[in-house]
DRENBA-980870 format. One record per residue (C-alpha): residue in one letter; chain; x, y, z. Coordinates in pm, whole numbers, plus 50000, padded with zeros to 5 digits. Layout:
N
{aa->a, ch->A, u->X, v->Y, w->Z}
...
END
This chain:
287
{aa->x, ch->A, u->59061, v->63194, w->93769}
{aa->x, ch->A, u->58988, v->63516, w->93639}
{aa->x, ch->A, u->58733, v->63572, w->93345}
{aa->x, ch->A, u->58645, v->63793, w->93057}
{aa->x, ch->A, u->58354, v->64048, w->93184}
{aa->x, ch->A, u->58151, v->63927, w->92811}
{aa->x, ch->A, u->57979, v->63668, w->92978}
{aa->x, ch->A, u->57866, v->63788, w->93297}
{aa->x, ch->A, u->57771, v->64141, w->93143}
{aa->x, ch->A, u->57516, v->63970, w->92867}
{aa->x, ch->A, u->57339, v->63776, w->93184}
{aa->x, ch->A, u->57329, v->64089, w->93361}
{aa->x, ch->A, u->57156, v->64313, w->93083}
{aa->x, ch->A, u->56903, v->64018, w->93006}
{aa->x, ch->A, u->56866, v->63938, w->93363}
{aa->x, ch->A, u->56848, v->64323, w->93401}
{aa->x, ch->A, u->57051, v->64387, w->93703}
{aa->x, ch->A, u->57386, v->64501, w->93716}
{aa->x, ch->A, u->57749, v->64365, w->93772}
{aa->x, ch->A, u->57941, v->64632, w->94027}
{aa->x, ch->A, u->58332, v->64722, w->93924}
{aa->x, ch->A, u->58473, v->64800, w->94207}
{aa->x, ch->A, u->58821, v->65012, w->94239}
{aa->x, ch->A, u->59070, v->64860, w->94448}
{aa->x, ch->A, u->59412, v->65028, w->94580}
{aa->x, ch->A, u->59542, v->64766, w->94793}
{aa->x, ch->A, u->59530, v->64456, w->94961}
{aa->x, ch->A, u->59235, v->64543, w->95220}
{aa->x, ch->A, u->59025, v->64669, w->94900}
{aa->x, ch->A, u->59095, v->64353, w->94702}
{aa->x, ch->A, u->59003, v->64097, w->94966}
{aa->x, ch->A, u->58732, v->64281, w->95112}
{aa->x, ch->A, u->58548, v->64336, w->94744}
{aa->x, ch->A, u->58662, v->63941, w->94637}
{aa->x, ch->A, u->58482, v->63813, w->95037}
{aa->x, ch->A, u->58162, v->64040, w->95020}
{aa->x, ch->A, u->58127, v->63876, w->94629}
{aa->x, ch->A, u->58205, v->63545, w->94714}
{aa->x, ch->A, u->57957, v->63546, w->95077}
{aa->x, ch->A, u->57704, v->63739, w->94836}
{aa->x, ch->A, u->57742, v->63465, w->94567}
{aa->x, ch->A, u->57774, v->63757, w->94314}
{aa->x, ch->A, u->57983, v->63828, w->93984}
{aa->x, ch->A, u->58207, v->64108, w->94050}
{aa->x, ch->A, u->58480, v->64279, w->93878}
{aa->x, ch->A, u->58788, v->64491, w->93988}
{aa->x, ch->A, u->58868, v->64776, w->93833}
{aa->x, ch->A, u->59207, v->64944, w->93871}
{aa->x, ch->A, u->59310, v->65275, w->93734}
{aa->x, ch->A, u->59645, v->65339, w->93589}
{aa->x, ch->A, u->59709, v->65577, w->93929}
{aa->x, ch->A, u->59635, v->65284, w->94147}
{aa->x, ch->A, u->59825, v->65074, w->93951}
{aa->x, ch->A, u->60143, v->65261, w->93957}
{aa->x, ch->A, u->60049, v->65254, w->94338}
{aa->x, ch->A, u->60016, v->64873, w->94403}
{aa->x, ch->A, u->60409, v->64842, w->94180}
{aa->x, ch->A, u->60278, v->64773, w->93862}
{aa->x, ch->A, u->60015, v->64548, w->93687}
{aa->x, ch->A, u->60192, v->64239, w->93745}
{aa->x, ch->A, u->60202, v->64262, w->94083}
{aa->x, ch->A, u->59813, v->64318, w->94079}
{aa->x, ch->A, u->59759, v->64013, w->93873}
{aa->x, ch->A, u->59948, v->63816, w->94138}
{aa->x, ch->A, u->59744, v->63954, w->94440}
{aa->x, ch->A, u->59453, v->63923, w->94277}
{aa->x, ch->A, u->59529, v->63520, w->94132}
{aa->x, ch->A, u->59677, v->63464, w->94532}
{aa->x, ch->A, u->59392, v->63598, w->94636}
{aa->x, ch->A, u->59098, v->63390, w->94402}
{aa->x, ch->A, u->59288, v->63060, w->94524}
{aa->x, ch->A, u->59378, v->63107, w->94887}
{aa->x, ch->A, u->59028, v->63270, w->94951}
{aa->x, ch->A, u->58844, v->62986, w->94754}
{aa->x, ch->A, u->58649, v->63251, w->94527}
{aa->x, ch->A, u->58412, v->63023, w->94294}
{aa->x, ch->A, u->58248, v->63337, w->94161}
{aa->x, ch->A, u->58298, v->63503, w->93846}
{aa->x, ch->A, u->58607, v->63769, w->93880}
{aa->x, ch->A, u->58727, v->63971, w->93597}
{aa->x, ch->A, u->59031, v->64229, w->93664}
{aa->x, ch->A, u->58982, v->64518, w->93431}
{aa->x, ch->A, u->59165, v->64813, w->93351}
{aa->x, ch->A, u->58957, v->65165, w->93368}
{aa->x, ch->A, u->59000, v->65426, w->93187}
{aa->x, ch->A, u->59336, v->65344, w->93030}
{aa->x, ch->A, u->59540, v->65474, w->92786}
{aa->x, ch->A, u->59610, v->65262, w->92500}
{aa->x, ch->A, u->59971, v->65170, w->92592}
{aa->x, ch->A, u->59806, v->65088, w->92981}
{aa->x, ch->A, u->59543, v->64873, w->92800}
{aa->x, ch->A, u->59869, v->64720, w->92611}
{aa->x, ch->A, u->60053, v->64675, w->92929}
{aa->x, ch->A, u->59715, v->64536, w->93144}
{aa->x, ch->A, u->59702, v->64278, w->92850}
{aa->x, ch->A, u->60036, v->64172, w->92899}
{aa->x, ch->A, u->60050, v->64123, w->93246}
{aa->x, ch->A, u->59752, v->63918, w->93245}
{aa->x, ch->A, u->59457, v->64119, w->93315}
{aa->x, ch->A, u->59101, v->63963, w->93222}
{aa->x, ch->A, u->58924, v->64250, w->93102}
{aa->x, ch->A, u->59020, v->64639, w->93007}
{aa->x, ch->A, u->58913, v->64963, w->92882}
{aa->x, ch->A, u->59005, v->65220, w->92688}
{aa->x, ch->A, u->58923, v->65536, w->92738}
{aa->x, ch->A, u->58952, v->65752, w->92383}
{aa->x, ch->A, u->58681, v->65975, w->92452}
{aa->x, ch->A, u->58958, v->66258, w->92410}
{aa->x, ch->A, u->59101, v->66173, w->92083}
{aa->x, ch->A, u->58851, v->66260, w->91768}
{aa->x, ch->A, u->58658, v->66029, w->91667}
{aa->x, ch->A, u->58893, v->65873, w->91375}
{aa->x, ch->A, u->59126, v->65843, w->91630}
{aa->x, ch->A, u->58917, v->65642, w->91860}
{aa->x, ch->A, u->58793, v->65397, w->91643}
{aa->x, ch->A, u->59150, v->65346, w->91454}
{aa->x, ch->A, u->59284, v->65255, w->91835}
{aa->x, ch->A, u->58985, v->65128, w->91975}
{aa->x, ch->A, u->58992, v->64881, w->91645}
{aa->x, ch->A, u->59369, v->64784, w->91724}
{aa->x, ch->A, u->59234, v->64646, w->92031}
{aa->x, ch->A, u->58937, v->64448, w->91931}
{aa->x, ch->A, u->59175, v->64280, w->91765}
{aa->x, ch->A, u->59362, v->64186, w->92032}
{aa->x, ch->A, u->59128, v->64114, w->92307}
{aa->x, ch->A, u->58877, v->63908, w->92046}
{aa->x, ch->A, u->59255, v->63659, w->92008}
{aa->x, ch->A, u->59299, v->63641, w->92369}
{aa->x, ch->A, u->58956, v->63584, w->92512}
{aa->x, ch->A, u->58947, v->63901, w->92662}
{aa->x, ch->A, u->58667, v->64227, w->92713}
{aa->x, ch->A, u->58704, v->64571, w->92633}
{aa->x, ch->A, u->58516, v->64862, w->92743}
{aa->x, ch->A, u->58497, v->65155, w->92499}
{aa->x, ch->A, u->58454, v->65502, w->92597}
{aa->x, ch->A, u->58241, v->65792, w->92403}
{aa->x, ch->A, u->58182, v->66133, w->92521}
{aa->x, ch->A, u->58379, v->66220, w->92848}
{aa->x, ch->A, u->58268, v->66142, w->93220}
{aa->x, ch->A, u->58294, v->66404, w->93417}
{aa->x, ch->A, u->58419, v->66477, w->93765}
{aa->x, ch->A, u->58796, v->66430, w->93840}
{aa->x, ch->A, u->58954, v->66090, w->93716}
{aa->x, ch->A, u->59323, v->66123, w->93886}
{aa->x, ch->A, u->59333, v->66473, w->93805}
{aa->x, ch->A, u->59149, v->66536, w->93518}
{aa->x, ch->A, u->58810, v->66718, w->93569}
{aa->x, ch->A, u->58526, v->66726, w->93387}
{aa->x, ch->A, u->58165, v->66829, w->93345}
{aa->x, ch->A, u->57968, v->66540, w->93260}
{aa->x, ch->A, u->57881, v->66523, w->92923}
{aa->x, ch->A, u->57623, v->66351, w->92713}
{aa->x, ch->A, u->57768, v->66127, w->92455}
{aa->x, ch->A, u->57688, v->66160, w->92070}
{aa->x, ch->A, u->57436, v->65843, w->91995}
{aa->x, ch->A, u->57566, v->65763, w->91625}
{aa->x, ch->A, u->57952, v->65824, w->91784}
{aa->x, ch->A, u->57795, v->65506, w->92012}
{aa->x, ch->A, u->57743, v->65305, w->91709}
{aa->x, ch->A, u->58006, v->65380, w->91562}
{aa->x, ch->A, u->58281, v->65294, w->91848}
{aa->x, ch->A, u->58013, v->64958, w->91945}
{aa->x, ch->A, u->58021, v->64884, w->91567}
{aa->x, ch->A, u->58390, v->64784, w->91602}
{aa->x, ch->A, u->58294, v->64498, w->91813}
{aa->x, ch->A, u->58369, v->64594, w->92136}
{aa->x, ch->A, u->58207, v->64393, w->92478}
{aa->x, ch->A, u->58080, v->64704, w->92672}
{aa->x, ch->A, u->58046, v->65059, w->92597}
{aa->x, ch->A, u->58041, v->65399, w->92847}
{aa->x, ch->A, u->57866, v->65629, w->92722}
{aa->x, ch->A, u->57851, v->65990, w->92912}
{aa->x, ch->A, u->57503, v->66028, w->93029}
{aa->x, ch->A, u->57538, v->66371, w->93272}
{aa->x, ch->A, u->57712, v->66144, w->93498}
{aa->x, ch->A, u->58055, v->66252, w->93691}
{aa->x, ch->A, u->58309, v->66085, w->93895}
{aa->x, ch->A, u->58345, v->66153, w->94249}
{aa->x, ch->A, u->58135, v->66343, w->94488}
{aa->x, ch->A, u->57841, v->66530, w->94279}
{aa->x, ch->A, u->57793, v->66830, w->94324}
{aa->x, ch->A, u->57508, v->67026, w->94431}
{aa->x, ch->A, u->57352, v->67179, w->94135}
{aa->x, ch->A, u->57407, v->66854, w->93935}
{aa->x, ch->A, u->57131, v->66815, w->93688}
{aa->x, ch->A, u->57103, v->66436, w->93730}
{aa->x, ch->A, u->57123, v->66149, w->93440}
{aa->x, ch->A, u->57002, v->66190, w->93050}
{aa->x, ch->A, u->56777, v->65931, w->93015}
{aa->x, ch->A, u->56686, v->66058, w->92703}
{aa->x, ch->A, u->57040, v->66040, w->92605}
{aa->x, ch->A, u->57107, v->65674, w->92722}
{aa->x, ch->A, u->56737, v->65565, w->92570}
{aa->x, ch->A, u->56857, v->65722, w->92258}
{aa->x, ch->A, u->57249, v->65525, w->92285}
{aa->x, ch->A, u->57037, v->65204, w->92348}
{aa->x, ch->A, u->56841, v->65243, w->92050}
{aa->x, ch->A, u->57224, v->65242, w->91819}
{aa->x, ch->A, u->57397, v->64987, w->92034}
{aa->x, ch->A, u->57110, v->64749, w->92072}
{aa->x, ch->A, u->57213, v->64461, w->92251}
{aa->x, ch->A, u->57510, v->64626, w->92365}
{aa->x, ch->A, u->57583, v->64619, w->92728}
{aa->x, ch->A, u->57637, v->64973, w->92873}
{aa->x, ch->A, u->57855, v->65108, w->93118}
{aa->x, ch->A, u->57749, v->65375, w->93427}
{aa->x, ch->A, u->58079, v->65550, w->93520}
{aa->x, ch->A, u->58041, v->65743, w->93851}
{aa->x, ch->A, u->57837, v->65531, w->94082}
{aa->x, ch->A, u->57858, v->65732, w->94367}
{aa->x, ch->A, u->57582, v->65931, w->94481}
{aa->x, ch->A, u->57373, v->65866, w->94218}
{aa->x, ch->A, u->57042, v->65824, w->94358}
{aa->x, ch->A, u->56887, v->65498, w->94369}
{aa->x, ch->A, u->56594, v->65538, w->94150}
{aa->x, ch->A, u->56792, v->65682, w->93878}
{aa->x, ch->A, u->57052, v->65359, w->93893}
{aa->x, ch->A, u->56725, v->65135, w->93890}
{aa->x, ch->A, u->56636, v->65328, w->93584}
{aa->x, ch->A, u->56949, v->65363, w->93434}
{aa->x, ch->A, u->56925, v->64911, w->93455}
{aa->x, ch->A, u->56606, v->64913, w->93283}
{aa->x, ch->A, u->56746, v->65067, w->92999}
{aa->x, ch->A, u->57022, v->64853, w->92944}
{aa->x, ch->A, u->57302, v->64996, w->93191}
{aa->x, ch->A, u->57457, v->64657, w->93237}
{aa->x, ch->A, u->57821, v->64723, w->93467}
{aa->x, ch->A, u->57829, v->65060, w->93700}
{aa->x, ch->A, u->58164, v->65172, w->93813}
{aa->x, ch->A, u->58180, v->65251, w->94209}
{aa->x, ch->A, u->58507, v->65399, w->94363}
{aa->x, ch->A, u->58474, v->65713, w->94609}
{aa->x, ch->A, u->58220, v->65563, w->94737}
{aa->x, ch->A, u->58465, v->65254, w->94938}
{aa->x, ch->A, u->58675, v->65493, w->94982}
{aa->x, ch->A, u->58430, v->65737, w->95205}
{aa->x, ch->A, u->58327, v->65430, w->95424}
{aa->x, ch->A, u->58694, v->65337, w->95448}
{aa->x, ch->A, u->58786, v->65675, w->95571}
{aa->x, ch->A, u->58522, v->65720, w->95800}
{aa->x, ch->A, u->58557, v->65397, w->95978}
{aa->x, ch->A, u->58947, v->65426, w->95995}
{aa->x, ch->A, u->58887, v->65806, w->96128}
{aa->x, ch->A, u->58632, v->65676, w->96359}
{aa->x, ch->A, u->58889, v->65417, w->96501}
{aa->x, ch->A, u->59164, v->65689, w->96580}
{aa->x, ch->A, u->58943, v->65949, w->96721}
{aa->x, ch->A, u->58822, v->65722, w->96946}
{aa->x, ch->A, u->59158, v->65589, w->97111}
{aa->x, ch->A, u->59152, v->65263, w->97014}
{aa->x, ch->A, u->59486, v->65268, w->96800}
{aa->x, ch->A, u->59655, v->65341, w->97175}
{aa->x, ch->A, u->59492, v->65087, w->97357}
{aa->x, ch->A, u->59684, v->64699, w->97354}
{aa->x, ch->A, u->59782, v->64643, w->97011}
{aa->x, ch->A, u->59537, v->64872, w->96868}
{aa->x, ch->A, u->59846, v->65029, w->96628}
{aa->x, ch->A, u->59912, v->64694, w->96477}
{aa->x, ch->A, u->59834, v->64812, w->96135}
{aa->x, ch->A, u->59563, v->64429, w->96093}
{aa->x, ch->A, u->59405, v->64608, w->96401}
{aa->x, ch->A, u->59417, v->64945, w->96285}
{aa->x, ch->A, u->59259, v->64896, w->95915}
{aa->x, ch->A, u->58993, v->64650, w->96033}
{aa->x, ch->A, u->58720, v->64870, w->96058}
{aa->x, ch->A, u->58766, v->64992, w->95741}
{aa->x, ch->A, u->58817, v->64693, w->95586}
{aa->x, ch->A, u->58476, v->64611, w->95727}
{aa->x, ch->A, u->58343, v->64938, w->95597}
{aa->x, ch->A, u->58445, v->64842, w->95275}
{aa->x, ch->A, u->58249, v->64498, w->95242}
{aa->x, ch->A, u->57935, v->64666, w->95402}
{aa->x, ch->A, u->57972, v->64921, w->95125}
{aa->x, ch->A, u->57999, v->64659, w->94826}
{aa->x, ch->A, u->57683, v->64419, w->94971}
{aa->x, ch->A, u->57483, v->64763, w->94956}
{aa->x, ch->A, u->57544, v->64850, w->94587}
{aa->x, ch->A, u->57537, v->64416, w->94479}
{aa->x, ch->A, u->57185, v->64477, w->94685}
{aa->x, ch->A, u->57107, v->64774, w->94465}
{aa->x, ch->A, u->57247, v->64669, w->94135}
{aa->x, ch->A, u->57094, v->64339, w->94166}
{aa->x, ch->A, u->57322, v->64072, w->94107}
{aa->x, ch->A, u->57323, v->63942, w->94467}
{aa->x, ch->A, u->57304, v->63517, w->94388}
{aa->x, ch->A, u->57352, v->63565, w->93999}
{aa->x, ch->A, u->57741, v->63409, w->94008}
END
């Protein structure tokens, strides 16, 4: 059954590791994130986008892969399906269709706006046992087409958004989706020390996972980063495995085209990918 990310986010900032969301954009991704959590006796949630759920036809049809899925798979472990970064009809829609957890993202609407929307919602998710993930101060990078630089978030804007009552909160701490780039300057500690000192107990919210280097996400725990977002990074390891697979023949060899043959590497890929960052984050046998 899936559940709320509340509970397993406040063990994770006292326990001070990390829960991973993972991004899934089909069947392989699902099944391969829900067996590496399950095998790893880790909490874990799924996190899709609004592009990736257009993809997969629709939220409701990711709430039923993902419910199949928890039963026919025997997953005992903590599993919340969350929206990320959605717009406040998605968030509207997610809720409706049965998703555990969701954010929205109003880091683009001034800051009246966010909290008059953001407060809509509280409302909402606090009736229906739900969590919801607040953004303030934009991520950077490109989040299905929209690009970014990676800015630092305003500390009192923090308060004011975690105020509200919301579960978890992202706050922009130099840190950019997808690949980073070469002259990146690297995290604002000073930023996030500064968001933890508003927010308190507040668990907060690492968007951009991917390539951020490892002693920076250890830091980034120790200061109260509680859930960190990884994506490109499955995606890389998919690819490469998949390309790997082709280049190499093996898709003309037997029944190497049967498409269970053909995405099993990367399948594979995938779950090698997720036990490294549950290794790194922490929360390997906290479920």
């Amino acid at each position: 059954m899936l559940v709320s990310a509340k509970e397993m986010l406040n063990k994770a900032r006292e326990g001070k590791y990390a829960v991973g969301q993972f991004n899934i954009n089909n069947l392989e991704w699902t099944k391969a994130i829900l067996l590496t959590a399950q095998e790893n006796n880790s909490p874990v949630i799924l996190g899709v986008s609004e592009g990736a759920g257009k993809y997969m036809c629709g939220y409701k049809t990711v709430v039923g892969m993902v419910n199949g899925m928890l039963e026919e798979l025997n997953i005992t472990v903590p599993v919340a399906l969350h929206l990320d970064h959605g717009s406040f009809e998605g968030a509207k829609a997610c809720i409706d269709a049965g998703f555990s957890s969701v954010m929205f993202d109003g880091s683009h609407y001034a800051i009246e706006e966010n909290i008059a929307k953001t407060t809509e919602l509280v409302g909402i998710c606090n009736e229906l046992g739900l969590s919801l993930e607040a953004e303030v101060g934009s991520i950077g990078g490109e989040e299905d087409g929209v690009v970014g630089a990676g800015e630092c978030a305003d500390p009192d804007e923090c308060k004011a958004i975690a105020d509200l009552g919301v579960t978890m909160l992202a706050a922009g701490i130099g840190n950019i989706h997808g690949k980073y780039p070469e002259n990146w300057a690297g995290l604002s500690f000073e930023t996030l020390a500064a968001v933890k000192e508003k927010v308190g107990d507040m668990p907060l919210v690492l968007h951009g996972g991917t390539g951020i280097p490892e002693d920076m996400i250890k830091k980034a725990i120790s200061l109260g980063v509680a859930k960190i977002n990884v994506n490109t990074e499955c995606q890389l390891s998919f690819q490469e495995a998949t390309r790997k697979y082709i280049e190499e023949g093996k898709d003309q060899q037997g029944k190497g085209f049967d498409p269970r043959k053909l995405l099993a590497p990367g399948f594979e890929a995938i779950k090698a990918t997720v036990k490294e960052k549950m290794e790194l984050f922490g929360s390997i046998g906290k479920a």
